[in-house]
C-alpha positions in Angstrom: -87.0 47.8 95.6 -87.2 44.5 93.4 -90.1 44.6 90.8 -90.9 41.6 88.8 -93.0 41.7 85.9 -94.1 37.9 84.5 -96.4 37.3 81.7 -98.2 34.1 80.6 -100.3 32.9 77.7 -102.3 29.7 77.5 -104.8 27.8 75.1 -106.8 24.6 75.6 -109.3 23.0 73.0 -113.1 22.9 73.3 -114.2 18.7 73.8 -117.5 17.2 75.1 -118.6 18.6 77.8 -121.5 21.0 79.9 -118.9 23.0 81.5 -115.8 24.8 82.0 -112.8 25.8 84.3 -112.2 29.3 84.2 -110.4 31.5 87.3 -111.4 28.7 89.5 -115.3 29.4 88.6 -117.0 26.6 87.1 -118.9 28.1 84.0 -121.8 26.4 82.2 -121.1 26.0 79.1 -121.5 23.6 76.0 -118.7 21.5 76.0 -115.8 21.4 78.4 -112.1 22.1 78.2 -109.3 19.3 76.5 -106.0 19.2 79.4 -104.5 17.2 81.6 -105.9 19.1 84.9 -108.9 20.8 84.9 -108.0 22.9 81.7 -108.1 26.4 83.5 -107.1 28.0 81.0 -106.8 31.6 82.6 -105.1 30.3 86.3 -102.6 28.1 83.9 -102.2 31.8 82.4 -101.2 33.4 85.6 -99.8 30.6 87.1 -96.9 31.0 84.0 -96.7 34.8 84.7 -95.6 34.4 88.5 -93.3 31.7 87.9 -91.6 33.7 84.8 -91.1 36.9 87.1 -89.4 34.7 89.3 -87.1 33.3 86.4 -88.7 30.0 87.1 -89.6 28.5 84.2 -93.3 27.5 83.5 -96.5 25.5 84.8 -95.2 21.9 82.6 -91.7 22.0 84.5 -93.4 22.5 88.0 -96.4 19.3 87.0 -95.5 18.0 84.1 -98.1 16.6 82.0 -96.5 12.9 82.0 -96.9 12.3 85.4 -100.5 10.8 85.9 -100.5 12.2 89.7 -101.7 15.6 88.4 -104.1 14.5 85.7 -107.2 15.9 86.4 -105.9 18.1 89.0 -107.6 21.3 90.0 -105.8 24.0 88.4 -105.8 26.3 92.4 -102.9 23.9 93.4 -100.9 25.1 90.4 -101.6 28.6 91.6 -101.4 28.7 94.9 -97.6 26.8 94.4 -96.1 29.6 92.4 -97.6 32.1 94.9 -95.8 29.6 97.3 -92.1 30.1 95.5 -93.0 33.9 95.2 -93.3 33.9 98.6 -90.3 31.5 99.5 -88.3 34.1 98.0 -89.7 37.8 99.7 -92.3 38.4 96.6 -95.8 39.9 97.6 -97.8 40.1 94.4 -98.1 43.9 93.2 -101.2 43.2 90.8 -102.4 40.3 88.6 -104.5 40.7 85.2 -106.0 38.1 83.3 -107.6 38.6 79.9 -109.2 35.8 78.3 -110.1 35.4 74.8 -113.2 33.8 73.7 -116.2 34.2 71.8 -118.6 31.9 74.4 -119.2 31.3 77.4 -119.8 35.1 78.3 -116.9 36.1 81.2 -118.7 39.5 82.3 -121.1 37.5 84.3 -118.4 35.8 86.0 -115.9 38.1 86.4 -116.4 39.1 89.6 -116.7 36.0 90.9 -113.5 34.9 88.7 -111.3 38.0 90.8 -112.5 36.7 93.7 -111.5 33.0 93.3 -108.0 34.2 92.5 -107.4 36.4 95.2 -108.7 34.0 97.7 -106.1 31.5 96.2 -103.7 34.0 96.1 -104.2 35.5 99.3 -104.6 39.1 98.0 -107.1 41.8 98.2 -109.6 41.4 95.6 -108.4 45.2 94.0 -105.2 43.4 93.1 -106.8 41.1 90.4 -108.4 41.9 87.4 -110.3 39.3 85.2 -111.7 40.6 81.7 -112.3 39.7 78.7 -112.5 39.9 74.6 -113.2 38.1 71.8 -111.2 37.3 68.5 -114.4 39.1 66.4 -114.3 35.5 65.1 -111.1 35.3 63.7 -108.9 32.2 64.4 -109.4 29.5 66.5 -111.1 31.0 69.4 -113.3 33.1 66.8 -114.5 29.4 65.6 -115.3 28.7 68.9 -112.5 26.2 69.0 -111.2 26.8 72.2 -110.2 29.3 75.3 -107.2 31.7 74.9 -105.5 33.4 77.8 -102.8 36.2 78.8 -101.5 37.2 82.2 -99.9 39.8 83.8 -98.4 39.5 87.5 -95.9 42.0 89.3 -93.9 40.6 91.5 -92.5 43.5 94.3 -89.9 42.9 97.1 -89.7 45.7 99.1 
């Protein structure tokens, strides 16, 4: 048996905006996210954690930021194309966990439907994903409501 474990860590800026990107749910919120796709902070999280347990780099590699065709681009395509290589290569995903760090918007509300975004674009049973959350008890930049933080987890098992 081939287990992979991948892990992924990403940060966008607050800007002007009423909402934001988050596991493929769009949040209300008071201002938006800063990137060059959608900002989803958590998927570009767990998008990073599959392609490092495949030793394949990271998200900026696969779309880099300098190339205007994925500028604005919604965050699932990112996702569902490191699935894609996982797959490619005899991976089925073992479990994925998402924590994202932020004092506002709330995540329990969304949560649920946060899991279920991913799994759909991962093509997984919703038991296999995990979205939480916690805040920085106001330290740093996310405790001054600067921006989103996020971690993932994925394992990767060939069997």
């Amino acid at each position: 048996m081939d287990i992979r474990l991948g892990n992924g860590f990403d940060v966008h800026a607050f800007c002007a905006g009423d909402h934001v990107w988050l596991c493929g749910v769009k949040v209300p919120h008071s201002a938006g996210l800063l990137g060059h796709s959608d900002a989803d902070v958590g998927m570009h999280a767990l998008t990073d954690a599959i392609y490092g347990a495949l030793a394949l780099g990271d998200i900026g590699q696969h779309f880099p930021p300098s190339d205007p065709q994925w500028k604005g681009a919604a965050s699932h395509i990112f996702l569902a194309h490191a699935m894609e290589q996982a797959r490619a290569r005899g991976f089925s995903l073992g479990n994925a966990d998402v924590t994202l760090i932020c004092e506002r918007p709330k995540i329990g509300p969304h949560a649920v439907s946060m899991r279920a975004a991913l799994a759909a674009i991962l093509q997984v049973d919703l038991d296999r994903i995990s979205v939480k959350a916690t805040t920085s008890e106001k330290l740093g930049f996310t405790g001054r409501e600067e921006g989103i933080a996020a971690l993932a987890t994925a394992t990767l098992v060939k069997s």
